[in-house]
C-alpha positions in Angstrom: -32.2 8.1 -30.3 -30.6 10.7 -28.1 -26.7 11.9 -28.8 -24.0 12.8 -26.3 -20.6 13.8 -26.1 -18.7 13.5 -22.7 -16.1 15.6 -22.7 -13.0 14.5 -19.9 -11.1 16.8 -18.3 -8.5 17.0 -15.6 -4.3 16.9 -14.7 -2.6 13.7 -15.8 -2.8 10.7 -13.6 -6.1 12.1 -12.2 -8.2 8.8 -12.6 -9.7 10.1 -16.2 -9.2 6.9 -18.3 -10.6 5.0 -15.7 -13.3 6.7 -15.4 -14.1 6.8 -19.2 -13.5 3.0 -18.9 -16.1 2.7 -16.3 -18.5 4.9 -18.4 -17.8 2.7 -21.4 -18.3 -0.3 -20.0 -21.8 0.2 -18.0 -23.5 2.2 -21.1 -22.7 -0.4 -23.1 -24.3 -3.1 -21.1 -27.0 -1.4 -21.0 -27.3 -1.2 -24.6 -26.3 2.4 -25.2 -23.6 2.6 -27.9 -20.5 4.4 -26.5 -17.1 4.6 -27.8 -13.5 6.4 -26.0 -11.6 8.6 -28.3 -8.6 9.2 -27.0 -6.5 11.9 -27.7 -3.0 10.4 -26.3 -3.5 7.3 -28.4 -4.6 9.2 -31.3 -1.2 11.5 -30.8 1.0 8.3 -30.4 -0.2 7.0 -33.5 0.4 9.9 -35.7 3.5 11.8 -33.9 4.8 8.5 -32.1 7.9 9.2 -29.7 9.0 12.4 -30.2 5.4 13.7 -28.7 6.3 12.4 -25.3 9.3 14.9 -24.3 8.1 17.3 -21.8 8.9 20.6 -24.2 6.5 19.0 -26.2 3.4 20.1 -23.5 4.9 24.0 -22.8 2.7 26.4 -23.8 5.2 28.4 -25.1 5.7 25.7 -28.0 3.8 27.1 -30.8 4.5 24.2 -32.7 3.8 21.5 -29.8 0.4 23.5 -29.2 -0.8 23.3 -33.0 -0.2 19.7 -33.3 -2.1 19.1 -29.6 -5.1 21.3 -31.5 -4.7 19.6 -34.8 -5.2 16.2 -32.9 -8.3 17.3 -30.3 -9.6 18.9 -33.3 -9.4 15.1 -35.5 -10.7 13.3 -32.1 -13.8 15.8 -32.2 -14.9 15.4 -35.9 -14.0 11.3 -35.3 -16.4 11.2 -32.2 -19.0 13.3 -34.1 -18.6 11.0 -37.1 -19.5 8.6 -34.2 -22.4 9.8 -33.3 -23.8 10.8 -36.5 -23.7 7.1 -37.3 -25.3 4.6 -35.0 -23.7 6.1 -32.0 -25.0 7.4 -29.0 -22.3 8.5 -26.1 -18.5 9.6 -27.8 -16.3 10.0 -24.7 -13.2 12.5 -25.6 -10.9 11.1 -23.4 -8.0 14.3 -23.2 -6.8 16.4 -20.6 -9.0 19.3 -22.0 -7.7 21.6 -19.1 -7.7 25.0 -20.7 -11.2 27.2 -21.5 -9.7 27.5 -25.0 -9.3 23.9 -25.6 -13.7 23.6 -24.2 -14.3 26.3 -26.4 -12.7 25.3 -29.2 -14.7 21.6 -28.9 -17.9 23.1 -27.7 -18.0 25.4 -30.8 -17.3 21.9 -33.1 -20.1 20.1 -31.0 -23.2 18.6 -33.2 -24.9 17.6 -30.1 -24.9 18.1 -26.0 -21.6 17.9 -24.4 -21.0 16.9 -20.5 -17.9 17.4 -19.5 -16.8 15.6 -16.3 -13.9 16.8 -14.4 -12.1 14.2 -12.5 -9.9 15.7 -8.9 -7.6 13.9 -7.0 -5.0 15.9 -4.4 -3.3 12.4 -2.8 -0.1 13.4 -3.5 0.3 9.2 -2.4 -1.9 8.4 -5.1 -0.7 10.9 -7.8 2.8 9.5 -7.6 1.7 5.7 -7.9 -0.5 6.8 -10.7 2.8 8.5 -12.1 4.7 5.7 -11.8 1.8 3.4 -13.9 2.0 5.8 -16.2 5.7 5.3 -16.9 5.1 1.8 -17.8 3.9 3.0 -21.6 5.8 2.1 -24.1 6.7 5.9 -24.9 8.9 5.8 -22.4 10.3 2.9 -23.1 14.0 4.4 -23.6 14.0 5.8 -20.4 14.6 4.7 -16.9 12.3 4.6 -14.3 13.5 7.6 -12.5 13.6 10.1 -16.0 10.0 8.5 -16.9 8.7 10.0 -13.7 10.8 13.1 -14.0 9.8 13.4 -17.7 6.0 13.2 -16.7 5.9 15.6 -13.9 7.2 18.1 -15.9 4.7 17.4 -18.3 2.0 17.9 -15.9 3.8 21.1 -14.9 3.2 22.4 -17.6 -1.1 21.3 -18.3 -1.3 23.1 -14.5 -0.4 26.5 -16.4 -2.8 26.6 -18.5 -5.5 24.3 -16.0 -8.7 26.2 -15.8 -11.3 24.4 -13.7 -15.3 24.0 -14.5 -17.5 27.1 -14.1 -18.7 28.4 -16.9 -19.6 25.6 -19.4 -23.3 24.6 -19.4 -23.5 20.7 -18.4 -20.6 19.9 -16.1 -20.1 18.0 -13.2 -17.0 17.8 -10.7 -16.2 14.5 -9.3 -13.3 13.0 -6.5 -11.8 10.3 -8.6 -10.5 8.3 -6.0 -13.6 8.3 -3.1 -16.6 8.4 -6.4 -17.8 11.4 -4.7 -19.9 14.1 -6.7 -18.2 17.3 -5.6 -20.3 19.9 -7.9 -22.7 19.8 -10.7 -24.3 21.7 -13.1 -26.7 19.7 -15.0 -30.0 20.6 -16.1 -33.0 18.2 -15.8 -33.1 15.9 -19.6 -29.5 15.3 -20.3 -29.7 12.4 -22.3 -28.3 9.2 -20.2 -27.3 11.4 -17.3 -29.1 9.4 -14.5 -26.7 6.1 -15.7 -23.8 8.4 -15.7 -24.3 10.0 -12.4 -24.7 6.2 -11.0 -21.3 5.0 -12.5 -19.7 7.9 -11.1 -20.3 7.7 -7.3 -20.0 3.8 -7.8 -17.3 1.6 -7.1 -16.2 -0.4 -10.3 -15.6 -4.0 -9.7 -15.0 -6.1 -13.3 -13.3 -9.5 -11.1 -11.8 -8.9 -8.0 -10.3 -11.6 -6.2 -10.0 -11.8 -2.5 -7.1 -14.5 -0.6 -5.4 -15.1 2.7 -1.9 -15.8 2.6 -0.9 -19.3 3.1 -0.7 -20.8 6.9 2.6 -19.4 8.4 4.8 -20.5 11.1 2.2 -18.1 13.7 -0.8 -19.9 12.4 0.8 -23.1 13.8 2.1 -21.8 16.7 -1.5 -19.5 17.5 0.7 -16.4 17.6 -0.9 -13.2 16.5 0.8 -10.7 14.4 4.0 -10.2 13.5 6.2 -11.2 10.2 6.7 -14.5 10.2 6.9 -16.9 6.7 5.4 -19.2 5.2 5.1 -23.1 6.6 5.5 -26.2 4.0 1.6 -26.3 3.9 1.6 -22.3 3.3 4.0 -22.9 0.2 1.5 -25.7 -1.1 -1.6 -23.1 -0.5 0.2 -20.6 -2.3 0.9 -22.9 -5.0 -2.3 -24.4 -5.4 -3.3 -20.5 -5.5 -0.8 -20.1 -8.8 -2.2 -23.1 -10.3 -5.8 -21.9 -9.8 -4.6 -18.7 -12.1 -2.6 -20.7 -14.3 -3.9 -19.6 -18.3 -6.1 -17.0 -16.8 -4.8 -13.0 -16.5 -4.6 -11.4 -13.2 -3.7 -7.8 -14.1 -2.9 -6.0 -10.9 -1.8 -8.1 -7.6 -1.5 -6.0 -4.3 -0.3 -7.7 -1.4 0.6 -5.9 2.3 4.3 -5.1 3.0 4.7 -8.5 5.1 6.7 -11.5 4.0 3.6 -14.2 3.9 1.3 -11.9 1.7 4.5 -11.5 -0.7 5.3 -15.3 -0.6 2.2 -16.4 -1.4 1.4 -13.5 -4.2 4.6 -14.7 -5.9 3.2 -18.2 -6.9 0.2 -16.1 -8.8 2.9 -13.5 -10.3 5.3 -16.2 -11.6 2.3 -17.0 -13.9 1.9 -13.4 -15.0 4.4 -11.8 -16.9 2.5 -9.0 -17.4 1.3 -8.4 -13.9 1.7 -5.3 -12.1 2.8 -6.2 -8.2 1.7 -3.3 -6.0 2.5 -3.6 -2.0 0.0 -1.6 0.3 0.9 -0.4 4.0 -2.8 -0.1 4.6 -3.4 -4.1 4.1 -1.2 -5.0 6.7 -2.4 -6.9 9.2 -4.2 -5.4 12.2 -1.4 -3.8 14.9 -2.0 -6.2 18.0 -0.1 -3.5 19.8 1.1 -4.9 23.2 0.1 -8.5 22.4 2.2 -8.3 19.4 3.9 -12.1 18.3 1.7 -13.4 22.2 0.4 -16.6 21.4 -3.5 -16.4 22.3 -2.8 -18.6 25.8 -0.2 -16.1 26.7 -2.4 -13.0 26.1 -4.6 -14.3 28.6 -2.2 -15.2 30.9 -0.5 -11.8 30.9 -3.2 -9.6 29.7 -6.3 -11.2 31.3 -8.4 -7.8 30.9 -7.3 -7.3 27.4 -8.4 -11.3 27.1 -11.8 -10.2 28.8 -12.5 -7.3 27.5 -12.3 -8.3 23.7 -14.0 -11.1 24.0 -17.0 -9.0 24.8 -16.6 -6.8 21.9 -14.6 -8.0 19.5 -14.8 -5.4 16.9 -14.7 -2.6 19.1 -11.6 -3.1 21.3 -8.8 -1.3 20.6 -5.6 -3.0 21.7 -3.6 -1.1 24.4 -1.0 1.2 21.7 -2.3 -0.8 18.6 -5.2 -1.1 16.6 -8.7 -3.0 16.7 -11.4 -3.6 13.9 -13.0 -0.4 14.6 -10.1 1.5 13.9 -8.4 -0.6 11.0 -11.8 0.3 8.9 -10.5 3.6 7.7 -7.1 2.4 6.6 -8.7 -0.9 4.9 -11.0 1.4 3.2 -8.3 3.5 1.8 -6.4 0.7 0.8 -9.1 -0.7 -1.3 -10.0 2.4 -3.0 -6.6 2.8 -3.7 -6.2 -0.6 -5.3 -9.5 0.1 -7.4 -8.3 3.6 -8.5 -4.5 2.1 -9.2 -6.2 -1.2 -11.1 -8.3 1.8 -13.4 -10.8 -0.5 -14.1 -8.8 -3.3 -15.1 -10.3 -6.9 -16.0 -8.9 -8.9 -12.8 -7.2 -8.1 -9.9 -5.9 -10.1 -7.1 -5.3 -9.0 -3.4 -3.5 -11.2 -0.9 -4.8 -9.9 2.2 -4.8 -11.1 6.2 -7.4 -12.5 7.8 -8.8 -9.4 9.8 -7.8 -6.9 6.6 -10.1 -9.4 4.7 -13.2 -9.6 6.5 -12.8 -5.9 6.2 -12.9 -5.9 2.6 -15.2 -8.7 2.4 -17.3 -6.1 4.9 -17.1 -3.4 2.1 -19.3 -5.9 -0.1 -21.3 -8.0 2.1 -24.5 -6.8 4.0 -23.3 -7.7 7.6 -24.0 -5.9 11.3 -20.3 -4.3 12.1 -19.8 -7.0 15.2 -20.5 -9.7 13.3 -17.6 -8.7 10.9 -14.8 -10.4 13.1 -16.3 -13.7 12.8 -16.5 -13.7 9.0 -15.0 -17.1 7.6 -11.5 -16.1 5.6 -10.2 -19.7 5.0 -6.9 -20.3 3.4 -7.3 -22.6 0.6 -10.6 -20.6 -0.7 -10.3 -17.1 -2.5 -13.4 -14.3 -3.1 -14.8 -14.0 -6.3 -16.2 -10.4 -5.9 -18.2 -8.5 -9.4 -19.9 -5.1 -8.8 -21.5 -3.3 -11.5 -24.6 -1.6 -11.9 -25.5 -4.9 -13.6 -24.1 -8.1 -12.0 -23.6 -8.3 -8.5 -21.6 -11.4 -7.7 -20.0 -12.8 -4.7 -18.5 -16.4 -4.5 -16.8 -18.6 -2.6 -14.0 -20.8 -4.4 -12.2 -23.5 -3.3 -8.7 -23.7 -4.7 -7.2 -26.4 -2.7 -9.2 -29.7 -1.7 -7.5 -29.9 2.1 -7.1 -27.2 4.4 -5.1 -28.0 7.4 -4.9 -24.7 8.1 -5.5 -22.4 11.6 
């Protein structure tokens, strides 16, 4: 059976571990023994706190720098241990930034090495991933603020010594966030390469579940827009949404930065304890732009043009200084890759969208012509049950609440 190492490389909080994760998990269904050796956990374990203070990572530490060798070099000859087993695919999950660092493993390797290097430049994206990142429990004693600090300087120092792919025989260069090949350098017989390539420009979905908010007080008044709360049936959907949840583990929940996506997200989160909450500008609801808060009867009393004229294209009218379907698909789509990169191929994750953000998600996953896209059904007692893998595509309707009164 064919061997392979898969060597990682890229600046912290570059979408790496994810990606290994999404490696792992589709060789493995497909029967092809893979297993993540990571060097962070690996230093944890042996050097515990005092390895995550930023002089640790200057590469004018001589004695930081040994004990970083010391542990890539124990990762290697674990992995190759690995593979000289029953193994097949030993993913070195590390930084592995410098030439010296490559060298120094590609000297050790037994068998082929592909090394994958993972880029990301949203300086957006970077920060969030920063700020996950200061959840370990390394940084435990620290605030918030001198977590992020502490690991910005640690990546400070890794972009010193970064040396990008050019020179190593099997490599490929890949946009982390958009699972975009940028560059590769891979000769025809790699062993598994073909299932690797596929993960990599593929979007990752383990469980991801889709909901409206609950009816609000615009719902029942057929107002568009705006910020308004939930109603006493909107409180009970979002209830019935917690208790749906209830002994199951959402890990990440994003919501959009208005008050009836947070309200109902909080009955899921009060369940979670160890849910990660994460509000995104780009699922806000679409910008009705002059018609803003208008109840539908007043739009086309006012706006009779703007009534007209969308009615005969739905999805590509653009309201007069706000937004249509055509133009909310860029910032949907950003949002949702954000949310997947953010998640890094967590088990279950949970947005609380609107009802036009939704049908553009829901568009992402189902084969429908664009102008059909505005009519998609987004109810709010039912949620999306989306999986997207190279080896189970599933899409479901569920019903969480029997009776929906809703708009």
């Amino acid at each position: 059976m064919h061997k392979l190492y898969i060597g990682m490389v890229g600046l912290p909080a570059r979408g790496k571990t994810t990606v290994a994760a999404k490696i792992l998990d589709g060789l493995s269904k497909e029967g092809i023994r893979t297993q993540i050796f990571n060097n962070g956990d690996l230093r944890r374990e042996i050097l515990g706190a005092k390895s995550s203070e930023p002089q640790f990572y200057s590469p004018t530490n001589q004695t930081g720098k040994a004990a970083r060798e010391e542990i890539a070099v124990l990762n290697m000859n674990r992995a190759t241990e690995f593979l000289q087993g029953d193994g097949n695919v030993a993913i070195l999950d590390a930084t592995n930034v410098s030439r010296h660092r490559r060298l120094t493993i590609e000297r050790m390797a037994v068998y082929p090495i592909l090394w994958i290097e993972c880029i990301n430049n949203d300086e957006e994206l970077v920060e969030a991933s920063i700020l996950r990142k200061t959840k370990l429990p390394e940084f435990s004693k620290l605030t918030e603020e001198e977590a992020c600090m502490s690991f910005k300087e640690r990546i400070q120092y890794y972009e010193h010594i970064y040396s990008p792919l050019v020179d190593e025989k099997m490599w490929v260069a890949i946009d982390s966030l958009h699972n975009r090949i940028l560059n590769e350098n891979v000769p025809s017989g790699v062993p598994f390469y073909p299932n690797i390539r596929d993960i990599l420009v593929s979007d990752w979905v383990r469980n991801l579940y889709l909901a409206r908010h609950g009816q609000t007080e615009y719902n029942v008044m057929d107002r568009i827009g705006g910020d308004s709360s939930l109603t006493e049936l909107g409180h009970k959907q979002a209830k019935a949404l917690g208790e749906y949840f209830k002994g199951q583990e959402i890990n990440y929940v994003f919501t959009s930065m208005k008050r009836r996506s947070r309200q109902t997200a909080q009955y899921v989160v009060d369940n979670m304890p160890n849910c990660t909450v994460i509000p995104l500008l780009e699922f806000d609801e679409i910008d009705a732009g002059v018609c803003e808060n208008l109840r539908y009867a007043e739009i086309k009393e006012q706006y009779p043009d703007i009534a007209l004229e969308r009615s005969e294209d739905k999805y590509g009218y653009v309201y007069p200084k706000g937004e249509g379907y055509i133009t909310l698909k860029e910032r949907v789509d950003r949002g949702l890759k954000k949310a997947l990169f953010l998640s890094g191929n967590a088990e279950r994750v949970l947005i609380v969208g609107h009802q036009a953000i939704n049908r553009m998600i829901l568009s992402h996953f189902l084969f429908r012509r664009q102008e059909d896209v505005p009519y998609i059904l987004v109810p709010q007692n039912s949620l999306f049950h989306i999986i997207s893998t190279q080896q189970k595509k599933l899409f479901e309707l569920v019903k969480f609440m029997d009776v929906d009164l809703s708009n």
